[in-house]
N, C-alpha and C positions, 0 to 999 in steps of 0.2 A: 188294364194298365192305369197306375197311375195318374192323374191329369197336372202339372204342375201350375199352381195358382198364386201369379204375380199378387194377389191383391194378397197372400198370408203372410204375415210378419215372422222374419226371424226368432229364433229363440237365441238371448244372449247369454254368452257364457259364463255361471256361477262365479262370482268373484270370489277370491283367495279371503279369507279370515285372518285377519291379521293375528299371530301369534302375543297374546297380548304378554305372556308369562316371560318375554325375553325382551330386554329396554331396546328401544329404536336410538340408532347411533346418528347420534348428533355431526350432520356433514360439515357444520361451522368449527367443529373442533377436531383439527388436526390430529392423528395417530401416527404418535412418533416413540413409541415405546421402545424401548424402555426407559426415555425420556416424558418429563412433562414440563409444560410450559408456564410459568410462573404465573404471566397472565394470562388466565384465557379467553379475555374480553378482546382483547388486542386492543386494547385502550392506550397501553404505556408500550411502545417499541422504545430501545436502546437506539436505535438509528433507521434512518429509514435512505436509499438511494433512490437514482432514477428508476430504479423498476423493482427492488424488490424490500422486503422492510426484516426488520430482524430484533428479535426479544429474547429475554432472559428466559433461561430454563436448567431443570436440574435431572439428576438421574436417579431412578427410584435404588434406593438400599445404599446408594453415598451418604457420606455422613452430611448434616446440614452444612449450609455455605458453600458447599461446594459447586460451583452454577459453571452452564456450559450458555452458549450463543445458538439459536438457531434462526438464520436466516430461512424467510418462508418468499420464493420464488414463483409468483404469479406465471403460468407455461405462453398464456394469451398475452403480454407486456413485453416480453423478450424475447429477438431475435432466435431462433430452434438452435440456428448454429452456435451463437455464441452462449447456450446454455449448455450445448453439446457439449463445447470445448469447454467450459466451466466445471459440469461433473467430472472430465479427465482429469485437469486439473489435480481437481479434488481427491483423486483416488491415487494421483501420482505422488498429492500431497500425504494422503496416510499413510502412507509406506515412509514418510521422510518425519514423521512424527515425534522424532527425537530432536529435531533440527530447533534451537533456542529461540530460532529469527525468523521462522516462517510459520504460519496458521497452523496450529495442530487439530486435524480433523479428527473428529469423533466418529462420526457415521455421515451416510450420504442416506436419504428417504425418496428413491426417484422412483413411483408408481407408475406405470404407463395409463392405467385408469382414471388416473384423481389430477386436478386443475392445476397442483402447485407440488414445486421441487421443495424439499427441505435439506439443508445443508447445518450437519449440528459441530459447531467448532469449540475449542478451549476458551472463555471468558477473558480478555486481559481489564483488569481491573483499575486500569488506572487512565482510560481513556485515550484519545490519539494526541499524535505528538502535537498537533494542532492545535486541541484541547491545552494542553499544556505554554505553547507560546502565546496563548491568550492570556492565560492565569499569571505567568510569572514575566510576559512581553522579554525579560534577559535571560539568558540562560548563559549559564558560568561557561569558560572554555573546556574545562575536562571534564564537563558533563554531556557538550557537543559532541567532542571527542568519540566518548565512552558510546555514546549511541549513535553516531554514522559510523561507528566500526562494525558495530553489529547488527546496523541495517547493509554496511558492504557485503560482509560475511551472507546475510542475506541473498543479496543478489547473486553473489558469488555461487551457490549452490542452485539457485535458478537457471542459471547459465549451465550447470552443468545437466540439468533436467532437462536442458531445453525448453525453455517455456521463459517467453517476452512477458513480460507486465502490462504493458503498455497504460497503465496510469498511477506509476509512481506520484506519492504526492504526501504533503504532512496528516489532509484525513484518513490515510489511508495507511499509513502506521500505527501501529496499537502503541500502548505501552503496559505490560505487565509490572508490579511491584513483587523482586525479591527479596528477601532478608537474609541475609549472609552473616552466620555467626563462624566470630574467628577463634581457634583451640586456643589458641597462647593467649588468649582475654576474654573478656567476658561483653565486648564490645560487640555490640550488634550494628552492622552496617546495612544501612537501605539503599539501594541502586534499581533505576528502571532499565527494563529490559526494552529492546525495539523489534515487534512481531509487524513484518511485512502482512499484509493483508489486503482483501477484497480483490479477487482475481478475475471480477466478472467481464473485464475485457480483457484479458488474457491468451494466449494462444501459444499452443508448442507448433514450435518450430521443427520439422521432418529434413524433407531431403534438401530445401534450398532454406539459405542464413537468411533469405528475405521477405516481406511479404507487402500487403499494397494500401490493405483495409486504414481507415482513416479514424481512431480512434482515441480518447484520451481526454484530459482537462488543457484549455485551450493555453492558458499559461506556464504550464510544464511540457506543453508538446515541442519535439525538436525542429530544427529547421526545415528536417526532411521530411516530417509531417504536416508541418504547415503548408508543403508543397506540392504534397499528395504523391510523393514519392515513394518506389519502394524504400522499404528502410528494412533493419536488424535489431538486434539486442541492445545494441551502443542507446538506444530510445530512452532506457531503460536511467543509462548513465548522463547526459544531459537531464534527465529529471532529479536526478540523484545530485546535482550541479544544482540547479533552482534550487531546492530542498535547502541545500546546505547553508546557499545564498541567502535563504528566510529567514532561519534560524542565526546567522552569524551577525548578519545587518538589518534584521527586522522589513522586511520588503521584498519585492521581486526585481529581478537586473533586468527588468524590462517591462514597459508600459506597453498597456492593452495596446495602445495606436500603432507602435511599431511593431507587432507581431506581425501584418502583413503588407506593411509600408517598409517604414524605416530599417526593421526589423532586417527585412533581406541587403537592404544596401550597407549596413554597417557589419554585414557580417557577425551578428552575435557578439560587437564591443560591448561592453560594459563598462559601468564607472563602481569603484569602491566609493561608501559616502564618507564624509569627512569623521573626524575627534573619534575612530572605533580601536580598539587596541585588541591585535591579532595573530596571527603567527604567518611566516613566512611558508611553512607548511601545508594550510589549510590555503593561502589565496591558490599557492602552487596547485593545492587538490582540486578547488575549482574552476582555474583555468580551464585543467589536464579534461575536466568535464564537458564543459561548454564552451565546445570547438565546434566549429561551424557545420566543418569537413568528418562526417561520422569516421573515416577512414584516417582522422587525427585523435581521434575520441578513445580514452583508455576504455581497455575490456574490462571487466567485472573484476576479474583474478588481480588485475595490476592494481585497481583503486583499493580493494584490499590489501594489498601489501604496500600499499602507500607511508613514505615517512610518517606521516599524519596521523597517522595509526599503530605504524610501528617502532616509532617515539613515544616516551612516559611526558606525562603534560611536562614533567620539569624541564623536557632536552627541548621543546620544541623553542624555533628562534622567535621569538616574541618583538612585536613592532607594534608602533604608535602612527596610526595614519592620522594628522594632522587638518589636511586639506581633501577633497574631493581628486582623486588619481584615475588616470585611465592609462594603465601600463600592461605591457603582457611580462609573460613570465622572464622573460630574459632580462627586462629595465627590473625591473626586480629585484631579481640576485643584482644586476649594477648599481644601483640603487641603494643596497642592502651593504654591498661591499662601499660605499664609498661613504655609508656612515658608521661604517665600525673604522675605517683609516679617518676618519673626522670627528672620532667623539660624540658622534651623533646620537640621539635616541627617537626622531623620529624625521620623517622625508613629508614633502607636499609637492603638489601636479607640479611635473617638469613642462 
């Protein structure tokens, strides 16, 4: 019989020869075919968020120019859940692909094997609406108009997907550039489009309108967030209220200190700022937003079908706000009525 003899050394097992005739696939360069990534240093991102960053890229056999966005989503950085809910999202979003105002997904890249999620979406080319109030600090009234109609319409079709935003905001609008040529001229008109975007806190809503999680950018959160209340959709619409308030007065209707001071005791007043020239229209629209009481807060469908939007800039009633006013909607129209009986052209703080 054999004797088994601790003192003889194993034999170890012949290692594999590497196939040298077949290139080793580089793990630093993502496989997103039949995309490729413009950069593949990852030197130059287009943007970069709390947790995930995102670069230009194009599709092999498209004609040049033509570039799509791939966000590259680190799996280790982000919550499991809310990447969960971000690829649904995503897959609820390509099926709505046609939709002018919301992210047109290309592909989704989710490997159960590999570190990072790739989400490859439409390019909009012209930056976010953000981007924009920086560059041009005014923006005209019926170019306001023209683009919180078609970030309503936006929302509007969210709502019907079921699925909350929860961080509505100006960086988070795109803006795509169309050119619109007209038959009866030869007049070419340029108009930006407004693509709702970045869904990564996101979440559809199922069997209850509510939910509890505490997420968002702390200056467009509603009151009911602030509070760590359950909240709805309406989250959505007070943000869409800030927004608007940025854009129309250059500023926020509310300083950091009273988000959880002052904030809760005055109820979400505001003040218009003095010498801005407006519409009776649009203060009425952001009232109708930034109501304390989500349960006062227009739904998605009604702010779309708002005068504000379904007025031509020429109908809407135009006012000169003179002085710094804190009125709600009602001293308003009283207000408004009592300088057309007086020749009026413009009202200051009663």
């Amino acid at each position: 019989m054999h004797k088994y003899d601790e003192t003889q050394k194993k034999k170890e097992p012949r290692k594999a020869t590497p196939d040298r005739s077949r290139p080793e696939k580089d793990s630093n360069k993502p496989d997103i075919t039949p995309f490729v990534i413009s950069d593949p240093d990852f030197k130059k991102p287009l943007g970069a968020g709390s947790y995930a960053k995102a670069y230009r890229c194009s599709k092999m056999g498209e004609e040049s120019g033509s570039y799509y966005v791939v966000k590259v989503i680190p799996r280790k950085s982000v919550d499991s859940r809310l990447l969960e809910s971000e690829i649904n999202i995503m897959k609820i979003l390509m099926e709505e692909k046609s939709h002018p105002n919301l992210l047109r997904v290309a592909q989704i890249i989710d490997r159960k094997d590999e570190d990072q999620v790739y989400i490859i979406t439409g390019l909009c080319d012209a930056g976010s609406l953000e981007d924009l109030l920086q560059k041009r600090v005014v923006l005209q009234d019926y170019e306001i108009q023209d683009l919180f109609r078609g970030i309503a319409e936006g929302l509007k079709t969210l709502r019907k997907l079921k699925i909350v935003h929860r961080d509505m905001k100006l960086e988070n609008t795109y803006l795509h550039t169309e050119h619109i040529h007209h038959s009866h001229s030869k007049h070419e008109e340029t108009r930006l489009r407004p693509v709702i975007g970045d869904f990564g806190f996101s979440k559809i809503l199922k069997e209850r309108d509510q939910t509890g999680t505490t997420l968002g950018t702390p200056f467009n959160m509603a009151p009911e967030l602030q509070k760590f209340d359950e909240y709805g959709p309406t989250v959505d619409i007070w943000a869409l209220g800030i927004m608007l308030y940025q854009v129309c007065f250059g500023d926020y209707p509310f300083r950091i200190e009273e988000l959880h001071t002052d904030f809760n005791r005055s109820k979400g007043r505001y003040t218009i700022p003095p010498r801005v020239l407006t519409s009776v229209e649009c203060l009425e629209l952001i009232e109708a937003c930034l109501q304390f009481d989500p349960k006062h807060r227009l739904k998605a469908e009604e702010v779309a079908a708002s005068p504000f939007f379904g007025k031509r800039y020429e109908e809407l009633q135009r006012i000169w706000v003179e002085k710094p006013v804190n009125l709600s909607v009602y001293k308003q129209r009283v207000v408004k009525r009592m300088m057309q009986e007086e020749g009026q052209d413009s009202f200051t703080c009663l």
